[in-house]
LUMKE-36195 format. One record per residue (C-alpha): residue in three letters; x, y, z. Coordinates in pm, whole numbers, plus 50000, padded with zeros to 5 digits. Example, Ala and Ser with C-alpha at 12.3 -4.5 7.8 and 13.67 -1.06 7.14 Angstrom:
2
Ala512304955050780Ser513674989450714
***
This chain:
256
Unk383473637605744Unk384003625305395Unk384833647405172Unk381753629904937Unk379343642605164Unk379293682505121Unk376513707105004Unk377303723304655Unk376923760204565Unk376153775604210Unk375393809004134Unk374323819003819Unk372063850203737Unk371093857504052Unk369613818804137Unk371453800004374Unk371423761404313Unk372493745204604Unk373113704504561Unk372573682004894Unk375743659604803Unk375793627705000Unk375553600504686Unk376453568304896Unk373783573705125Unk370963591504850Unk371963621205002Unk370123617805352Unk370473642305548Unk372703643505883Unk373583667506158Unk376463678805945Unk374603683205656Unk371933705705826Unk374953727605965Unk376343731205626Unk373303742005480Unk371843761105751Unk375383782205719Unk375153786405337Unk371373801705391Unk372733825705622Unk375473835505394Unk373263836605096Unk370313859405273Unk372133890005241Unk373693884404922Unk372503908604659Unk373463886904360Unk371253857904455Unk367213864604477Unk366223826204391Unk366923798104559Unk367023764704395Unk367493728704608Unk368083695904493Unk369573660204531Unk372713651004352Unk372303622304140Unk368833607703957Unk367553587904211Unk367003608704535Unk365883644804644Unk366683636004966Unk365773599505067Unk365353609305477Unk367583611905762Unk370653590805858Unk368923564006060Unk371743551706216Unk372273582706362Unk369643583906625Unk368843549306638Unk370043548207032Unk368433583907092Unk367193585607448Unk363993611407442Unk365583639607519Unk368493633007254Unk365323628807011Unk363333663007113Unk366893681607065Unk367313662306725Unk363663678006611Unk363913712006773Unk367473718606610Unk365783709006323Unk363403730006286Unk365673761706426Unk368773750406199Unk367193744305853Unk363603739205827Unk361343767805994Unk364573786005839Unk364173779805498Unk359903779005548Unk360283816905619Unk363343824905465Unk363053860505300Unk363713848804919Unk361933823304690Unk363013789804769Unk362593763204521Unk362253725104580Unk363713703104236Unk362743666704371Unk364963644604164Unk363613611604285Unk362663598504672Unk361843622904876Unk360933601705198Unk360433617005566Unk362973650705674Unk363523646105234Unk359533658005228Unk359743673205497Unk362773695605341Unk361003700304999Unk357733711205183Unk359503739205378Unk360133751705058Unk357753775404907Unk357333757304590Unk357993719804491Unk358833708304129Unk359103671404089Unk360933648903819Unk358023621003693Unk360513593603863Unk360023613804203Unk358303589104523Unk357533610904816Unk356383600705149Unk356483599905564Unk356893563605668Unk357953575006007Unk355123554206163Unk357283525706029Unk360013532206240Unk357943535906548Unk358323577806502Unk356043606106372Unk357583632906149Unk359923653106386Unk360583679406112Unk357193694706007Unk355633669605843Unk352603665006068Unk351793702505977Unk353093709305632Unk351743679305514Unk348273682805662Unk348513725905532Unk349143712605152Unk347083687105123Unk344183686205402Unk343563669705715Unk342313635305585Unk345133627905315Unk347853639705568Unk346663615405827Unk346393586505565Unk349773591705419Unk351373595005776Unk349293567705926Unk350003539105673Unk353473556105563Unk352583550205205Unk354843564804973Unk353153582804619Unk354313588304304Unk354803623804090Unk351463618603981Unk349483612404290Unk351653642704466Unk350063666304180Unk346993650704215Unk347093658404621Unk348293695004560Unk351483684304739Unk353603695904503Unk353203721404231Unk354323705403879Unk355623672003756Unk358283669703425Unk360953650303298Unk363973643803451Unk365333662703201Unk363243691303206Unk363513694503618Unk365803722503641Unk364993738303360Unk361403740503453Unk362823756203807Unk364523779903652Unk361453794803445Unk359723797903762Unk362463816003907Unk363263840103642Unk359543848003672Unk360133854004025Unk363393877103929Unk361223901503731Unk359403915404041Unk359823931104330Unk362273916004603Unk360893937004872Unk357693927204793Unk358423892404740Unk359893890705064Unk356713903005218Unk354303886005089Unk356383852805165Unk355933867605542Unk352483874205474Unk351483841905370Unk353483825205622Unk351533842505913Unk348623824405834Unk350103793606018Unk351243796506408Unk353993777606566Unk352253761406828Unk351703726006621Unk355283726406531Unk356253727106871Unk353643699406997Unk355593682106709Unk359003684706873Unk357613671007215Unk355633641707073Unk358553633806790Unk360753632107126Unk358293606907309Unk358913584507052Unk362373580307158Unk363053550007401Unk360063531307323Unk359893495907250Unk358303503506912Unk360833526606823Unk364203501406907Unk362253475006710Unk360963500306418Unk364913508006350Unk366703478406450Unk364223461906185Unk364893488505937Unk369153478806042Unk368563444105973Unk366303450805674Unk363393429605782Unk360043439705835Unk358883454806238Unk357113435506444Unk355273455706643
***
């Protein structure tokens, strides 16, 4: 793997700032990517000088702009249910109930598994230049990494299935507006404004903190996250899906 693809670790009064690191690609995220990062949130869960975690995108123009497409663009169905389900197990149920604040800093797109990573974590911040979205349908998919639940738990049932069904993409604005995320600011202010919240977070409890993350988290089963794997997977092999991503290759427009 290139060595300008990597996942970047700062530590600095007890807030972690991890940077997803992959410039040439706006930092889209890739199996080795979600190992990397799945092994730093192990490491860091038992540390005792980190109680905060802040994620972001290096650069100014993407949070995370989705996942390598090219990847899994000749994904049988089964290749595409393990692709979801490792998901999920590796990085994003991981970080949705992972025992310590974690803080979304959305730095510009943050497109399908890029929302999908920012709304595993428990609270998003989001520069004013920020576009967020699942166009998923697009590519003859659904959201294989939570988005069909975490989108439709932030911002209800009818603006989940109309920003999944036409794959629009919103700005800073209209994500406030929808709840989706918790503050717009400058780009300058983004991290700064992060780490307020999480020195707020610093000056209570971390036991408690920890279970009331659990507490809140129990409100919401598993059993739509799995029915997500299965029908994420289904997607795989279809006609739709070869011509959603060869389109998206060739940078035309699907014909479906």
């Amino acid at each position: 793997m290139e060595n300008s693809e990597s996942i970047l670790l700062e530590i600095k009064d007890k807030i972690a700032f991890i940077t997803i690191n992959a410039p040439k690609r706006l930092n889209a995220l890739n199996k080795h990517l979600i190992q990397k990062m799945s092994n730093l949130l192990c490491e860091l869960s038992t540390r005792t000088d980190v109680r905060v975690l802040i994620i972001t995108g290096s650069g100014n123009k993407a949070f995370v702009a989705g996942a390598d497409i090219k990847e899994f663009s000749s994904f049988s169905k089964k290749q595409g249910e393990e692709l979801s389900q490792t998901g999920h197990d590796l990085l994003f149920n991981k970080i949705a109930t992972y025992p310590k604040p974690v803080i979304a800093a959305i730095n510009g797109f943050a497109l399908g598994g890029g929302l999908e990573l920012a709304m595993a974590c428990h609270i998003r911040i989001a520069s004013d230049n920020a576009k967020l979205g699942q166009p998923e349908v697009s590519l003859g998919l659904i959201p294989g990494y939570g988005g069909t639940q975490r989108l439709t738990q932030l911002i209800g049932k009818g603006k989940a299935f109309e920003m999944i069904l036409t794959g629009q993409v919103i700005t800073a604005q209209e994500a406030l507006h929808l709840k989706l995320i918790n503050y717009v600011v400058s780009q300058e202010a983004l991290i700064t404004k992060s780490i307020s919240l999480a020195k707020n977070m610093l000056a209570n409890s971390p036991n408690a903190i920890k279970k009331a993350i659990k507490a809140v988290n129990a409100t919401y089963g598993n059993i739509g996250l799995q029915n997500e794997v299965e029908l994420f997977g289904q997607c795989f092999g279809t006609s739709d899906f070869k011509e959603g991503v060869q389109a998206f290759l060739e940078k035309r427009k699907p014909n479906f």
